[in-house]
C-alpha positions as CSV (number, residue, x, y, z in Angstrom):
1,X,13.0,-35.3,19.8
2,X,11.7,-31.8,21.1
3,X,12.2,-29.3,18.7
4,X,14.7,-26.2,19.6
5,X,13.8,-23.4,21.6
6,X,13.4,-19.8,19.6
7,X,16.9,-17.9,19.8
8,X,17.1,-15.0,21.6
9,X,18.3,-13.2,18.7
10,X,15.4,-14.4,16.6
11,X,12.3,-14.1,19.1
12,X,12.3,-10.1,19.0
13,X,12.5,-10.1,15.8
14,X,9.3,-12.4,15.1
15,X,7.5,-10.7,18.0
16,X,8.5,-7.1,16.1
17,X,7.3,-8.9,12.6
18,X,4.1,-10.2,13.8
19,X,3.1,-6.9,15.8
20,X,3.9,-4.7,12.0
21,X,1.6,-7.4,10.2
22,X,-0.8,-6.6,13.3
23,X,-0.8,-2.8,12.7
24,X,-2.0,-3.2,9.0
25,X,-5.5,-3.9,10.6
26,X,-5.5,-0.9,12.5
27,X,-6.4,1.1,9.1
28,X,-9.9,-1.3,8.8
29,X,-11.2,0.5,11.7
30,X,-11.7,3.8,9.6
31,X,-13.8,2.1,7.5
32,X,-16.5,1.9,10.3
33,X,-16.6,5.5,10.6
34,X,-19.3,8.0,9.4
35,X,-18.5,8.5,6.5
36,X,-15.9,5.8,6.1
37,X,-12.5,7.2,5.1
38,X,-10.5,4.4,2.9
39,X,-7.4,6.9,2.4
40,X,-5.9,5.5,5.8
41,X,-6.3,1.9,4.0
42,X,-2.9,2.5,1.7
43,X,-0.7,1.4,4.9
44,X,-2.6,-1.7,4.9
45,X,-2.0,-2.3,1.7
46,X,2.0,-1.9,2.6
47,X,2.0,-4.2,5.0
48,X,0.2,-6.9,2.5
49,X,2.8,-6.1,-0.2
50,X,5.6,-6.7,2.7
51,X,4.0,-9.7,3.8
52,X,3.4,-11.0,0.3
53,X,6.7,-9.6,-1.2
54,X,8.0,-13.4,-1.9
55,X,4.8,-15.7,-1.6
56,X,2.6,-13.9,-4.6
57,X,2.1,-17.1,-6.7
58,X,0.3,-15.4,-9.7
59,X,3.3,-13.9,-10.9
60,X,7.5,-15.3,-11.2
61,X,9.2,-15.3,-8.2
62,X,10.5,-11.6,-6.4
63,X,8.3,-10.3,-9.3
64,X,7.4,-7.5,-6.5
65,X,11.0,-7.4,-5.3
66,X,12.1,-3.7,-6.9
67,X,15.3,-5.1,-7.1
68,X,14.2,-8.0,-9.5
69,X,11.6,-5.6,-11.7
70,X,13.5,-5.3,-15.4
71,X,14.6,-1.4,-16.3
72,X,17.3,0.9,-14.3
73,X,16.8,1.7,-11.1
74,X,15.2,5.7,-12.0
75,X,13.0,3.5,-14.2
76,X,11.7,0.6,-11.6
77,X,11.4,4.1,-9.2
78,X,9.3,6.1,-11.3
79,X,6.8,3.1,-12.4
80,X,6.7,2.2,-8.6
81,X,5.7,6.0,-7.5
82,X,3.0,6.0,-10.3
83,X,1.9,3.2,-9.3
84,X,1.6,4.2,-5.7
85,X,0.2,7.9,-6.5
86,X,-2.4,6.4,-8.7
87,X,-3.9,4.2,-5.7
88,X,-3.1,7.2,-3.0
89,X,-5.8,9.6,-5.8
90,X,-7.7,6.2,-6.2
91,X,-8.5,5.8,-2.2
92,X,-8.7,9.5,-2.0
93,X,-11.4,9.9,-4.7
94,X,-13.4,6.9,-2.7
95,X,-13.2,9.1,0.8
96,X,-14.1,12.4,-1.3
97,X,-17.0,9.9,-2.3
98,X,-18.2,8.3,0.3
99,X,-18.2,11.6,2.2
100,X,-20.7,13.3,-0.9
101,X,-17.9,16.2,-0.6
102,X,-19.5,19.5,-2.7
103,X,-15.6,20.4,-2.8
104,X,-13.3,17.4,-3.4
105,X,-9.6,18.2,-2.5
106,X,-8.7,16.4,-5.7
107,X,-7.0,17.4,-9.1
108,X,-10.0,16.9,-10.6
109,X,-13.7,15.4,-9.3
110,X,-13.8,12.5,-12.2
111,X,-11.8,9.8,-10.5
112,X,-10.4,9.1,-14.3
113,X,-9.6,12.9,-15.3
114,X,-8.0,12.7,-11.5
115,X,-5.9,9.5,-12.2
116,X,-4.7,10.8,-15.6
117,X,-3.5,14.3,-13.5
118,X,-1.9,12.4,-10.6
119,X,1.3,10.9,-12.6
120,X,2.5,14.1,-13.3
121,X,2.4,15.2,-9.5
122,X,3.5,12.2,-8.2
123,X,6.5,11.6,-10.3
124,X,7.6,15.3,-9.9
C-alpha cells in the first residue's frame, strides 16, 4: 500500500518549518569572519531551542515549554529573560574578545562582573 500524498494544507507548512530550521545556520557564517563575531549566534541558538522544545531527553517532558516551567507567569518571564540576557552579555563578551577590543561596549570588561550587571538591565 503506497503511503498518502502530503496535504496541501500541511506541505507549506513543512516547507516554511524546514526553511526556519535552515536559517539557524545562516548565523555560523559569522564565525568565519575576521575577527569572528559569535553575538549573531543567539538566533541559532533559538532555532535549536524551537526545534528541541519537546525532544530534549535530559530533562521531563515540555521541561522547556514556558508554559509547563513551575512559578506564575511574571516569574517563568523574568527567569527566562535572565536567562536569555545572561547568554546575549555571554556571546557579546566572546565578540568583544575575539576582536581584542581596547573599549568593550560592555557593562563591565570581566565577563563575570559583566554577567552579575546584566540581570538588572535585562529584567528592567
Amino acid at each position: 500500500m503506497a503511503p498518502e500524498p502530503p496535504s496541501q494544507s500541511r506541505s507549506p507548512r513543512h516547507a516554511a518549518a524546514l526553511a526556519f530550521i535552515a536559517s539557524g545556520a545562516v548565523p555560523l557564517l559569522a564565525l568565519c569572519g575576521a575577527p569572528p563575531d559569535p553575538m549573531l549566534l543567539i538566533y541559532s541558538v533559538f532555532v535549536g531551542a524551537w526545534v528541541l522544545r519537546e525532544r530534549v531527553s535530559i530533562f521531563p517532558p515540555g521541561l522547556f515549554a514556558v508554559g509547563r516551567l513551575p512559578g506564575t507567569v511574571w516569574l517563568r518571564y523574568f527567569a527566562l529573560t535572565v536567562l536569555v540576557g545572561i547568554l546575549t552579555e555571554t556571546l557579546a563578551w566572546a565578540g568583544n574578545y575575539l576582536a581584542r577590543a581596547e573599549q568593550p561596549a560592555l557593562l563591565h570588561p570581566q565577563l563575570l562582573y559583566d554577567l552579575l550587571l546584566s540581570p538588572g538591565i535585562y529584567a528592567a
